[in-house]
MARSEBA-818209 format. One line per field, with one value per residue (C-alpha): z negated, x negated, y negated; residue in one letter; residue number from 1. Coordinates in pm, 1 decimal. Each point is the difference from the previous one (the first is absolute). Layout:
c3 <- (Z  ...)
c1 <- (X  ...)
c2 <- (Y  ...)
r <- (a  ...)
k <- (NUM  ...)
//
This chain:
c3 <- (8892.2  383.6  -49.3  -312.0  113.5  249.2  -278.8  -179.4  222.1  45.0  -337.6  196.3  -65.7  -377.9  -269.7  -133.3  320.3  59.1  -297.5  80.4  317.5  -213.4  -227.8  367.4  132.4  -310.1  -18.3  348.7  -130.3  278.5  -251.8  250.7  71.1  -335.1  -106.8  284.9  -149.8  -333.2  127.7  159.6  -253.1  -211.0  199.9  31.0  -372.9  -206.9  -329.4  109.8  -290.2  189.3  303.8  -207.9  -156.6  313.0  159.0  -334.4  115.3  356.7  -104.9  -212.8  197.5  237.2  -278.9  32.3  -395.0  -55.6  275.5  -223.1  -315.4  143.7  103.1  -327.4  -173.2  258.7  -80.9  -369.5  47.9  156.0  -204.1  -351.7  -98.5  321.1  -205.3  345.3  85.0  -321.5  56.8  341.6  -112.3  -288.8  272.3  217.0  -267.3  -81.2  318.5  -9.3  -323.1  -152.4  -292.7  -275.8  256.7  75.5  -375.4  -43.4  290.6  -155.4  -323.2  167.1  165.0  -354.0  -122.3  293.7  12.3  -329.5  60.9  338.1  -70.1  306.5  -69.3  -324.0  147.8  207.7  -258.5  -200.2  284.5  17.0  -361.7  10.4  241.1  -141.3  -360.6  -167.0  -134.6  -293.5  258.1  226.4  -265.1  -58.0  394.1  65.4  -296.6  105.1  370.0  -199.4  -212.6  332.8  229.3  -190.0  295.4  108.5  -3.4  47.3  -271.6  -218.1  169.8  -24.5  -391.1  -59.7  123.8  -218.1  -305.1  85.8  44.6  -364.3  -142.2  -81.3  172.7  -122.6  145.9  348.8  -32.4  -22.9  269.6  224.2  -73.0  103.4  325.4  21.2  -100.8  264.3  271.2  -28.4  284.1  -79.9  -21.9  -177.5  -325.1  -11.5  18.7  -342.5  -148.0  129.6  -162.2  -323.0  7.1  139.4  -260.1  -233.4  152.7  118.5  354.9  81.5  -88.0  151.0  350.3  -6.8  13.7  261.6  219.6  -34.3  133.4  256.7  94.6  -3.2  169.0  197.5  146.9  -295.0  -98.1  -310.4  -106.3  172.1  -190.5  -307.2  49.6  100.9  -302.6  -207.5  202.1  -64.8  -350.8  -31.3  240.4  278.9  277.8  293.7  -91.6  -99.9  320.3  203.3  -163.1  16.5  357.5  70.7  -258.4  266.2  327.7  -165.6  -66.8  126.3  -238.7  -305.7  -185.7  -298.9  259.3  125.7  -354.1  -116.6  295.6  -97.2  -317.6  110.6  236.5  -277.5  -196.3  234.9  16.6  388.0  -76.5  355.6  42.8  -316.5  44.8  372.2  -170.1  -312.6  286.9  203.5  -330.8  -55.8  370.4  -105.2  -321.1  -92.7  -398.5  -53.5  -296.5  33.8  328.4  -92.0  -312.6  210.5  284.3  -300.8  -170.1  392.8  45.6  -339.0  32.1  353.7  -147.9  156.7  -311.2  128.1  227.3  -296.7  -207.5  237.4  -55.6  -352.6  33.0  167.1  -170.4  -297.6  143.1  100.6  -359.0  -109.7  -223.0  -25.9  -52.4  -131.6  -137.6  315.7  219.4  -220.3  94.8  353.9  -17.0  -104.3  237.8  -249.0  239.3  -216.9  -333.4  165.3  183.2  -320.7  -155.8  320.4  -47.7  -375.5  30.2  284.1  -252.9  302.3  -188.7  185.0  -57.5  288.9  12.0  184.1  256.7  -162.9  362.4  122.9  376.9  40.9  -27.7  332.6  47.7  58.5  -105.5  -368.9  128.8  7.4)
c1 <- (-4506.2  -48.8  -361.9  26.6  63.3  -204.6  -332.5  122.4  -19.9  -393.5  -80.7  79.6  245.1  -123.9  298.1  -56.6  46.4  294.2  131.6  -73.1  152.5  323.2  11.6  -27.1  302.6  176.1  -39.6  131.0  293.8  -78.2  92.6  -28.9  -400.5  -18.4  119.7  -185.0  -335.3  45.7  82.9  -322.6  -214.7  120.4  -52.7  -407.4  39.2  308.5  -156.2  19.3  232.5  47.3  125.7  253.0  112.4  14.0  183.1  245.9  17.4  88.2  287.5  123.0  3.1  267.8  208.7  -114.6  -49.7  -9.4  -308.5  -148.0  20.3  -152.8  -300.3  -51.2  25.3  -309.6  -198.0  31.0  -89.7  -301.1  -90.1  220.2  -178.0  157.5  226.6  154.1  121.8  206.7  149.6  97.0  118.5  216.6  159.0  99.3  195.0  162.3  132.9  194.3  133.1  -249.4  -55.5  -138.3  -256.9  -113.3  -63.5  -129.1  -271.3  -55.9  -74.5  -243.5  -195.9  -46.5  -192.0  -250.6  37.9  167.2  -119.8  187.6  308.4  159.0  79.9  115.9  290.8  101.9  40.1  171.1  262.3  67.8  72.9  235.6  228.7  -5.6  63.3  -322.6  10.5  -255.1  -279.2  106.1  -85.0  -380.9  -44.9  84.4  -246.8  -294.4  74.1  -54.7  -335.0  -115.1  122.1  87.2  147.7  233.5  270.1  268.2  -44.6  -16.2  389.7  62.6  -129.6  247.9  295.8  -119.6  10.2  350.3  137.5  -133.8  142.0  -338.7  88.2  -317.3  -246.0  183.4  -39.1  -357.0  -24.9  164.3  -190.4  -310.0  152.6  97.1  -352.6  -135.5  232.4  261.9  106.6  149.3  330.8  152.6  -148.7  267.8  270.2  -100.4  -31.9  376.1  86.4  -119.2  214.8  293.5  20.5  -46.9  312.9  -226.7  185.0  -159.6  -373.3  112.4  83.9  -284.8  -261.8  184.7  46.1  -396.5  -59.0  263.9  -213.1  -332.0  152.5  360.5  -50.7  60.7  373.6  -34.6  -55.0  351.4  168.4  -128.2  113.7  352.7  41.5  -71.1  200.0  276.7  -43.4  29.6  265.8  -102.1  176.5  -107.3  -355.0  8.1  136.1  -263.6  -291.8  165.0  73.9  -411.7  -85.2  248.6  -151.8  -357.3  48.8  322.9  -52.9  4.1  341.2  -66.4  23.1  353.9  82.4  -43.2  152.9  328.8  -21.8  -38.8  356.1  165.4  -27.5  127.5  256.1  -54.0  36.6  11.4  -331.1  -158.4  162.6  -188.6  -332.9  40.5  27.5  -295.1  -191.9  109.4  -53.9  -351.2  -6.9  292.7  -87.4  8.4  183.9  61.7  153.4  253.7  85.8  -21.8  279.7  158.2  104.5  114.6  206.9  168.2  65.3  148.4  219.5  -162.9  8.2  -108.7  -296.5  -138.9  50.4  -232.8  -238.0  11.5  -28.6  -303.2  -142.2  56.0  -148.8  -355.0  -20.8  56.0  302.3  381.6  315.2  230.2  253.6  15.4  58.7  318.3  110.0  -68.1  185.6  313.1  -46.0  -47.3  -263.9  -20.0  -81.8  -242.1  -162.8  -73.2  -108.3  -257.8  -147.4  -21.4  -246.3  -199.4  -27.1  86.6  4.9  218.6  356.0  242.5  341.1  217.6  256.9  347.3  108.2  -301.5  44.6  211.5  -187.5  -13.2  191.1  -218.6  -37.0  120.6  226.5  419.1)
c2 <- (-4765.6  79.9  -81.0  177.5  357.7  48.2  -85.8  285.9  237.3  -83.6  157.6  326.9  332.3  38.8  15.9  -353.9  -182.6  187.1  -138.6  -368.2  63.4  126.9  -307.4  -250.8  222.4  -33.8  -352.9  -79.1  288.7  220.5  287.7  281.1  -117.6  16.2  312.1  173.2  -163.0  31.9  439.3  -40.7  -156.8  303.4  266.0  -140.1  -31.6  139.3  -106.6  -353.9  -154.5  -323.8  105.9  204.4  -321.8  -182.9  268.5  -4.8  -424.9  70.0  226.8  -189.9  -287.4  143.1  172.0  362.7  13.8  388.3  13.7  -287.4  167.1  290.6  -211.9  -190.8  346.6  85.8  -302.0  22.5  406.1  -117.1  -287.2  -17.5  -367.6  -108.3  -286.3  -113.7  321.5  13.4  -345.1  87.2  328.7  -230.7  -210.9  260.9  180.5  -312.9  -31.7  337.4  -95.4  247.0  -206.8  243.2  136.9  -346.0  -22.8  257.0  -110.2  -319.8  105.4  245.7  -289.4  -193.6  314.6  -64.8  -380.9  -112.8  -332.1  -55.5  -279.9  127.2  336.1  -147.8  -187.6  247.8  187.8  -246.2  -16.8  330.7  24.2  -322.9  315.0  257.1  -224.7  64.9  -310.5  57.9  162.4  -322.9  -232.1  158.0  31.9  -353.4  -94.2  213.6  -175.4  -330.7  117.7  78.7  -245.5  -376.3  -180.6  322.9  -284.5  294.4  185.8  -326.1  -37.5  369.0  59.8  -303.5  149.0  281.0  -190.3  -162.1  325.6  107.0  -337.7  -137.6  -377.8  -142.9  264.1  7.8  -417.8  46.3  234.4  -259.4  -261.4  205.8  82.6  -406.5  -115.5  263.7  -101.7  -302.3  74.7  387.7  -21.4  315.4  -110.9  -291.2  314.3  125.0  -390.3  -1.8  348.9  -86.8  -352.2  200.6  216.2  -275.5  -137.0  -331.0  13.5  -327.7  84.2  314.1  -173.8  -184.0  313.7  135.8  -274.5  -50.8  367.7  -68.5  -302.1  204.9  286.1  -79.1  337.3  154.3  150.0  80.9  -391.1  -80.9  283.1  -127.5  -337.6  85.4  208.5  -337.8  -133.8  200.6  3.0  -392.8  47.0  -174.7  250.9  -191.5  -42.0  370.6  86.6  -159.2  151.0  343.6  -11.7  -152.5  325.6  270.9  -173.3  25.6  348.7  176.9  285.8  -123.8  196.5  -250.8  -293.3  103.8  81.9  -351.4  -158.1  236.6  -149.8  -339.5  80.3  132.4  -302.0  -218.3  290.0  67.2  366.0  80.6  -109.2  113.2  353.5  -2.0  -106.0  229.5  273.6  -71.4  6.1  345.3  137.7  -159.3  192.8  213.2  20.7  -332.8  -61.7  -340.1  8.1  307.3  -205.9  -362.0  147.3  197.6  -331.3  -133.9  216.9  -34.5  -335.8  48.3  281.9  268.2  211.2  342.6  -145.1  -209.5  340.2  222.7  -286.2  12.5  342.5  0.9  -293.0  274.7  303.4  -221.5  -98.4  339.0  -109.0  121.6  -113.3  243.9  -281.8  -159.0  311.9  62.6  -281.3  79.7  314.9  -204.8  -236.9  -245.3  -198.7  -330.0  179.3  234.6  -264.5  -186.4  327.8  27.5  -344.0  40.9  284.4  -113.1  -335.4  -251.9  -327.3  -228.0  38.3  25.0  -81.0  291.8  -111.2  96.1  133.6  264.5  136.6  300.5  309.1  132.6  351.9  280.7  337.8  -52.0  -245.4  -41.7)
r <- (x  x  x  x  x  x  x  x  x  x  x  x  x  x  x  x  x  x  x  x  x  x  x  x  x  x  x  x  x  x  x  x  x  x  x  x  x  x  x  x  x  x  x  x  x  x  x  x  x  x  x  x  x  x  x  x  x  x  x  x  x  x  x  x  x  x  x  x  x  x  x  x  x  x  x  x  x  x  x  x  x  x  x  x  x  x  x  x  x  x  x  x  x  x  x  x  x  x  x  x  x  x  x  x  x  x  x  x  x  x  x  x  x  x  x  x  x  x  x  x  x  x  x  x  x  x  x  x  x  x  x  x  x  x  x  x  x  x  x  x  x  x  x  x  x  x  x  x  x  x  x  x  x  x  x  x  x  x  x  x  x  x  x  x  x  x  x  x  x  x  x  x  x  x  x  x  x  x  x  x  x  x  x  x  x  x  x  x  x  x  x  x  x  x  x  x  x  x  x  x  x  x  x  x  x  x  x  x  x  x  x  x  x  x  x  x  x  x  x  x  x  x  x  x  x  x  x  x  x  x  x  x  x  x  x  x  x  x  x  x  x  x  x  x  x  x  x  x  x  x  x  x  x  x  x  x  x  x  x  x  x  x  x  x  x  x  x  x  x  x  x  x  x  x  x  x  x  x  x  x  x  x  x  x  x  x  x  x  x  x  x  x  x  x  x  x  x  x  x  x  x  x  x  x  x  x  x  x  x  x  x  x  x  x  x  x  x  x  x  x  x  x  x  x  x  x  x  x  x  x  x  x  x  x  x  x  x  x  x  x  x  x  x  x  x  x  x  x  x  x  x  x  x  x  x  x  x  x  x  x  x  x  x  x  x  x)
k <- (1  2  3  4  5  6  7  8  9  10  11  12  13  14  15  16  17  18  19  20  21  22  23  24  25  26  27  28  29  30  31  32  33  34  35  36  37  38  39  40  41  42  43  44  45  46  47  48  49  50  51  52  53  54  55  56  57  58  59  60  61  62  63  64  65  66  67  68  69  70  71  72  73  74  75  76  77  78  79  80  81  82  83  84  85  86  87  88  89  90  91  92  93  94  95  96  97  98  99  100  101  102  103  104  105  106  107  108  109  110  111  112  113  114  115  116  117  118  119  120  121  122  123  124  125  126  127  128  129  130  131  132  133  134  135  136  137  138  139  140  141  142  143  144  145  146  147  148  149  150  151  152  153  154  155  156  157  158  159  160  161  162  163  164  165  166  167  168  169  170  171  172  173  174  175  176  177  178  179  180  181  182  183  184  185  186  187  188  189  190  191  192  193  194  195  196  197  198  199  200  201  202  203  204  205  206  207  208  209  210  211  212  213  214  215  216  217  218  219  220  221  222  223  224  225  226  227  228  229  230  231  232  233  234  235  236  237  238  239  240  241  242  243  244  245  246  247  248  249  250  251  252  253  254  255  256  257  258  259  260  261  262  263  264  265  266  267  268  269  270  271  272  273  274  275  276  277  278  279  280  281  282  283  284  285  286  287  288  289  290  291  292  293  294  295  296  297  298  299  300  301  302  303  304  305  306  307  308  309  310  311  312  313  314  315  316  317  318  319  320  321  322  323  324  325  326  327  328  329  330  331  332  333  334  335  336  337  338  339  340  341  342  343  344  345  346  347  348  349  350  351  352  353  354  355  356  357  358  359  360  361  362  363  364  365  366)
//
């Protein structure tokens, strides 16, 4: 690129060799250099679409997204075929969390290039956030007219289908994404979904040990295999994966959940009460945490504390309990506890220690 730069600058002071010189300094991520060409190849020529875009590139390249916007609004001014600028335009609102306006730009750029797979599954992503589930289905498809071997949105379309309970289609969409690439791992995630839900735990174990194998990187296939692991009760093995999934990625709320889960079992309720908590420091509406340390602390006796988790297990799911806060009122922990767990549904009985811990006096207190 040393040679590079200095060829450029041979085509002379016109606005299109500024803009090659640009693209060099952008390449080597000399941003500033960049920026100051890209301002110069404008001023020669401000109807120059392309070093708008590039200009959009640079900025948002080092994060300064509302100066990028502003440049990819420029370049489509200019030129308003100018597909790229859309997609870049897209991308940048996505990273602000700006996900409507990115949709809004994608589905601008398939009325100039409605043949153009990319924009397609960009779009499809965004929908998948903001829960547009039916316009994610058609975007992921029109990525697939357009593009066959788009191997993600074979895997993406198939979680898609699993989510709308149509196992067969989501099967078929994997096995595209398998014949494409045996090597991708994620597909072997949904192969293990469908199983799990089937309650095939060992068909289940076996898909996600195989992405595990294709990917040990990835968390999500130890989480998945801990959780059949705790449902054949195998604690240990459970345990193992779980921890792998929490060093793999240390914010996964779901990860500590299940690991509080696992401790509870094995009725180490110090420990699961500890990992229920750094799930909800993680994520503090997780209902299965609140309702996971709710049912610790019952069984230590710690009526009260497993009733504020109860409580707020209750006010995520947007449910209430008037039986069970009568019983509260009364002091009558054990009934209202049972009254608590009967409207959040929690399916595994607990037996309640006949002697709870004192209530601790405070404000209310004797």
């Amino acid at each position: 690129m040393k040679e590079y730069i200095p060829r450029i600058k041979k085509f002379g002071k016109k606005e299109h060799s500024k803009l090659l010189l640009a693209q060099s300094y952008l390449t080597e991520r000399k941003y500033a250099e960049a920026i100051a060409e890209c301002n110069a190849a404008l001023q020669l020529n401000p109807k120059l679409a392309l070093a708008h875009l590039l200009l959009a590139q640079v900025y948002a390249d080092i994060g300064c997204f509302p100066e990028a916007a502003g440049a990819c609004r420029a370049a489509m001014d200019v030129d308003p075929q100018l597909v790229d600028a859309y997609l870049l335009s897209a991308t940048i609102h996505m990273e602000e969390s700006q996900n409507l306006k990115a949709i809004e730009e994608c589905r601008a750029a398939l009325k100039v290039d409605p043949k153009n797979a990319e924009i397609y599954s960009l779009l499809g992503d965004l929908c998948i956030e903001q829960k547009l589930y039916a316009e994610a289905f058609e975007a992921f498809r029109g990525a697939l007219q357009y593009n066959p071997q788009d191997v993600t949105a074979h895997y993406k379309l198939a979680n898609l289908y699993l989510q709308d309970k149509k196992e067969s289609e989501a099967i078929a969409e994997v096995e595209a994404a398998l014949r494409l690439n045996p090597s991708f791992a994620r597909p072997h995630l949904i192969l293990g979904d469908i199983c799990f839900a089937g309650k095939k735990y060992d068909a289940a174990l076996i898909e996600y040990e195989e992405a595990i194998s294709l990917n040990p990187q990835m968390a999500e296939g130890y989480l998945k295999a801990g959780l059949v692991y705790l449902m054949v009760q195998n604690y240990q093995a459970a345990l193992h994966k779980l921890r792998i999934a929490v060093t793999l990625n240390p914010k996964s709320a779901d990860s500590f959940c299940h690991l509080g889960d696992v401790y509870l079992k094995m009725r180490q309720y110090e420990e699961a009460i500890a990992h229920y908590h750094a799930a909800l420091e993680l994520n503090s509406q997780l209902f299965e945490a609140h309702a996971g340390a709710g049912d610790t602390y019952a069984l230590q006796g710690n009526y009260q504390e497993a009733i504020a988790e109860y409580r707020s297990a209750l006010k995520i799911s947007g449910s209430e309990c008037p039986t069970g806060d009568g019983y509260e009122r009364q002091n009558r922990y054990r009934e209202a506890i049972e009254e608590y767990r009967s409207a959040l549904r929690l399916s595994d009985e607990i037996i309640l220690p006949e002697n709870p811990v004192p209530e601790a006096h405070g404000e209310n207190g004797s």
